[in-house]
C-alpha positions in Angstrom: -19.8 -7.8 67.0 -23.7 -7.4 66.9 -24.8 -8.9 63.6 -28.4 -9.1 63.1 -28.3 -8.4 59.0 -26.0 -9.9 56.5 -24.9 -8.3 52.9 -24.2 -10.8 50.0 -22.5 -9.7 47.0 -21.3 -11.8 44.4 -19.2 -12.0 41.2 -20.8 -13.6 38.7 -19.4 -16.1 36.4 -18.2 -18.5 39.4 -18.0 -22.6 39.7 -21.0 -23.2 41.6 -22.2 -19.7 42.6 -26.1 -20.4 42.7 -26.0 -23.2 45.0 -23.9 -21.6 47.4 -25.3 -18.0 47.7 -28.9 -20.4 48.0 -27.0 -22.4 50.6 -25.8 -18.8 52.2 -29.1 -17.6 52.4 -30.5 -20.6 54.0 -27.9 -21.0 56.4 -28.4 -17.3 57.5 -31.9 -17.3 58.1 -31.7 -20.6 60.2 -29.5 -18.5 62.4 -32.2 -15.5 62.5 -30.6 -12.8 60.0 -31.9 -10.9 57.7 -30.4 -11.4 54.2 -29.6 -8.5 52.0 -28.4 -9.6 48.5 -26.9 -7.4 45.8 -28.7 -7.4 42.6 -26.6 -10.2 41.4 -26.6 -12.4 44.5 -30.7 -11.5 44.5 -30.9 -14.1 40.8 -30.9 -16.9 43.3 -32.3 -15.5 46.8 -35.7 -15.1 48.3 -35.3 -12.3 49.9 -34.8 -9.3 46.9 -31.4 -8.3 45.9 -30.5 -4.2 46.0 -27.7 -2.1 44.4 -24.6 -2.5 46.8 -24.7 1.1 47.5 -27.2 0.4 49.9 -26.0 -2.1 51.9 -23.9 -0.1 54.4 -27.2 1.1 55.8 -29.0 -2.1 55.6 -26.3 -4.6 56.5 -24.3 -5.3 59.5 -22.0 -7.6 57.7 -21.0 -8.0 54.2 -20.0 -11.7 52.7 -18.4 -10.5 49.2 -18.0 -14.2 47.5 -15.3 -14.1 43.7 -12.1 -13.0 44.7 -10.2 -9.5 45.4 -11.2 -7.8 42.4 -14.8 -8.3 44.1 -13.9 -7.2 48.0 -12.4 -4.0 46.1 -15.6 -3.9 44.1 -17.5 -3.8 46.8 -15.8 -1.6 49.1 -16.0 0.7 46.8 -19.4 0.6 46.6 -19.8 1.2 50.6 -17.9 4.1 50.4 -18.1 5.8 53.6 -19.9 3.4 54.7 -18.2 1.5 58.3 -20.0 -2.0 57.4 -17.6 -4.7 57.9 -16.8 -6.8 54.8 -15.9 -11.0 54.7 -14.0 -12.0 51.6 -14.5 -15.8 50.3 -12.0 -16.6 47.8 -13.4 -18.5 45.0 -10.7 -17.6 42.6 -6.8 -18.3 42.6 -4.6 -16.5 45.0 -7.4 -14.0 46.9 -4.9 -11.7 49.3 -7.7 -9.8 50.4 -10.1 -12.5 50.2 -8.7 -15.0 52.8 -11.4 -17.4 53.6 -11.3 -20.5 50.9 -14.6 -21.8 49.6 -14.9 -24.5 51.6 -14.3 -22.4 55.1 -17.2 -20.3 54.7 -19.4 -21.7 57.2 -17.1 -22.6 59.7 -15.2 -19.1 59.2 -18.8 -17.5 59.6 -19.1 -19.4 62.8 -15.9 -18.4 63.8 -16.9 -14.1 63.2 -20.1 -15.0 65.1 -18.1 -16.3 68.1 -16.5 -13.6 68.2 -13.1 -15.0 66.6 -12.8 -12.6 64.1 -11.4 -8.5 64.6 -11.9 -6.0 62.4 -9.2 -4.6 60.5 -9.2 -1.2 59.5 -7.1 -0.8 56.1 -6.1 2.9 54.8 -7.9 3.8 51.9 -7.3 6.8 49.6 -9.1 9.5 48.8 -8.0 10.6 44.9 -9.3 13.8 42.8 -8.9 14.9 39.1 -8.4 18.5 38.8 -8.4 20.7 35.3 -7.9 24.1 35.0 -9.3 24.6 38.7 -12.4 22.4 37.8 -12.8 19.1 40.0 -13.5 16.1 37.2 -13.9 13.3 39.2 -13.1 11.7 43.0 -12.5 8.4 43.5 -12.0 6.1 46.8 -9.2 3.7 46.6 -8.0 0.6 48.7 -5.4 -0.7 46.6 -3.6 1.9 44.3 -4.2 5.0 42.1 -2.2 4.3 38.8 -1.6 6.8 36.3 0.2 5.3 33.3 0.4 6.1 29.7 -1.9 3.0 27.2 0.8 3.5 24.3 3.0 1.2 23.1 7.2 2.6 24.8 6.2 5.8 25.1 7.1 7.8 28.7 4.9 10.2 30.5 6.5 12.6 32.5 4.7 13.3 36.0 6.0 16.1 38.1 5.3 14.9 41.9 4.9 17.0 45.1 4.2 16.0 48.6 2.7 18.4 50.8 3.6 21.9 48.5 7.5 19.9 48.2 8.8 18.9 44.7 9.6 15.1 45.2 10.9 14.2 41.6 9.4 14.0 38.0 8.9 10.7 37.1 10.2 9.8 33.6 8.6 6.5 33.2 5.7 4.3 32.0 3.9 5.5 34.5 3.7 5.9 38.5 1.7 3.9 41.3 0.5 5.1 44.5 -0.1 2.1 46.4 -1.6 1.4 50.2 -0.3 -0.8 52.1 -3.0 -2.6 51.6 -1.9 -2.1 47.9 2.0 -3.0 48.6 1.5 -6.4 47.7 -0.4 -5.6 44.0 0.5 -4.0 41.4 3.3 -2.2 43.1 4.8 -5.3 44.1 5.1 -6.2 40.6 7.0 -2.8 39.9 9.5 -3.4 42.1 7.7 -1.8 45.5 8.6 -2.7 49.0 6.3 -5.1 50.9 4.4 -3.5 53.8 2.0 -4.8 56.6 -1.4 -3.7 56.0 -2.0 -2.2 59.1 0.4 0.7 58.4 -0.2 3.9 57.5 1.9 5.0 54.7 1.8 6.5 50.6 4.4 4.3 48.6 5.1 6.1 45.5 6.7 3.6 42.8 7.3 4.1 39.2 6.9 1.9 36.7 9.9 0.9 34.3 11.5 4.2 35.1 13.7 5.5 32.6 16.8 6.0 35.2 17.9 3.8 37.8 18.0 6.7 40.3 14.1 6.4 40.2 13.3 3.9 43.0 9.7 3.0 45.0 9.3 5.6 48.2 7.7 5.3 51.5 5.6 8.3 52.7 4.6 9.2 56.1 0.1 8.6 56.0 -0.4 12.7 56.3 1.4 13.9 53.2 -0.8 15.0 50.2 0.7 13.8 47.1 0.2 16.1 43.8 0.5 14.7 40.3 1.1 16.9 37.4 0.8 15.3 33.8 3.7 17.3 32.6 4.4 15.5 28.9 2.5 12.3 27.8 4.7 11.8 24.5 1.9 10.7 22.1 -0.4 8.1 23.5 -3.1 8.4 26.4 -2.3 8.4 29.9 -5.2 6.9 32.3 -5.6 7.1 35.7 -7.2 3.5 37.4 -8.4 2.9 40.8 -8.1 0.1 42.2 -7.8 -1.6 38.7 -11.3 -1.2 37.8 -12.5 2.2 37.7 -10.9 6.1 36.6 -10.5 8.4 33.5 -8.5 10.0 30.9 -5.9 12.3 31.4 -4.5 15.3 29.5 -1.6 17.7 29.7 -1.3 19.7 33.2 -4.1 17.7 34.8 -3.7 17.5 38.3 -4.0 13.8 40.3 -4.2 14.4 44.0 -4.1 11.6 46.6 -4.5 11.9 50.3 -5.6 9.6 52.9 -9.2 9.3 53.4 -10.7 9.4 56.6 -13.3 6.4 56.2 -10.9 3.1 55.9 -12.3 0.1 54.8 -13.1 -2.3 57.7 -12.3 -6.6 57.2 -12.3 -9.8 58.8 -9.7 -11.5 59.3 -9.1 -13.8 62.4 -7.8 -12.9 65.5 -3.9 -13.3 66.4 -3.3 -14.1 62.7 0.4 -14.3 61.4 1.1 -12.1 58.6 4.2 -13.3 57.5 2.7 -16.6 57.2 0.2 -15.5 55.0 2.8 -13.7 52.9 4.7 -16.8 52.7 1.6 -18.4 51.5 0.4 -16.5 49.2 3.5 -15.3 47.9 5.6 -17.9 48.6 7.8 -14.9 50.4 11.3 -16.0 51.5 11.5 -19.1 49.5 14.6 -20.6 47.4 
């Protein structure tokens, strides 16, 4: 991988975060990059930090340093962008963001060697539609949840996959999850693990109202359709990704596809991803 710039984005808040993004950016240089901070990362850098929108074209590498919420943050941000992204764990469990604190220079030696592959991970592509009118697009690594904010109150979601009626969901709400996503929020729902390399929808509903309801796997090329049929007092929400989305009303229309632009990350070479599952998630344990 030829790496002559390197993005740093940071979440702020974090044990120790000045001295190592100064420590990043000194290690960096002595190797002969050029540094591009985010805004946030550029409160402790020389070099002067930019909103992370530009750093696809300015960067050749991204180090995103805080935890998964940040790496899907940041990807975000990218958008269409193809710039690899490094996530450092500086939080608890970090899925995404696999390389611990302490590993970051020897993991950055490691990518620069040549021990590292990049990983492309599906991401969706997810549109609001009213009355005809587009009201928003979104890109999504993890999930698209739409869910209804009051207190045991269903919202009904009539679902389609390619022009075909799937079900209605009659439920707290319904996840669309990437693989990538398999092992958030949907997981906690009751949704099937799946490597992240796939390419696949998985549709799961949350606290469904019949057992007859259960998580499903779509092939990658279907077109899911979303139709807030009933929301039974309350407001229903669609969130991306956990972090970002809007308010929904009656007969809104919440349409997910795959995108074309996945998100591209580091991890190392020949890794074992049942290991990590048993790690993180203590997967398969008594």
């Amino acid at each position: 991988m030829d790496v002559r710039s390197v993005g740093i984005c940071v979440k702020l808040g974090q044990r120790g975060l000045a001295g190592m993004v100064d420590g990043l950016e000194k290690w960096l240089v002595e190797q002969g990059f050029d540094v591009v901070p985010d805004s946030e990362a550029g409160r402790w850098t020389r070099a002067s930090g930019v909103p992370r929108v530009e750093l696809a074209q300015r960067a050749d590498l991204v180090v995103a340093l805080g935890g998964d919420g940040t790496l899907l943050a940041v990807a975000r941000a990218i958008g269409e962008g193809d710039v690899p992204i490094l996530g450092v764990n500086l939080g608890t469990l970090g899925f995404l963001a696999e390389t611990a604190r302490e590993d970051l220079f020897p993991t950055l030696e490691a990518v620069l060697e040549g021990h590292f592959v990049v990983e492309e991970r599906m991401r969706f592509d997810v549109g609001v539609e009213r009355d005809g009118e587009e009201l928003g697009r979104f890109m999504a690594l993890n999930d698209a949840v739409i869910s209804n904010t009051a207190l045991s109150r269903m919202v009904h979601l009539a679902t389609r996959a390619d022009g075909a009626e799937v079900a209605t969901y009659h439920a707290d709400g319904l996840i669309v999850a990437t693989p990538t996503g398999s092992t958030a929020y949907s997981l906690s729902a009751g949704g099937p693990l799946l490597l992240p390399t796939l390419q696949a929808i998985v549709l799961t509903p949350i606290s469904p109202h019949t057992l007859t309801q259960r998580p499903l796997v779509l092939p990658e090329t279907c077109v899911v359709e979303i139709y807030v049929e009933e929301r039974r007092g309350g407001e229903v929400h669609l969130t991306v990704d956990g972090q970002v989305g809007r308010a929904l009303e009656d007969d809104d229309i919440v349409t997910v596809r795959r995108s074309e632009h996945p998100a591209r990350l580091l991890v190392p070479s020949g890794q074992n991803r049942f290991e990590l599952m048993r790690a993180k998630l203590r997967w398969g344990e008594r």
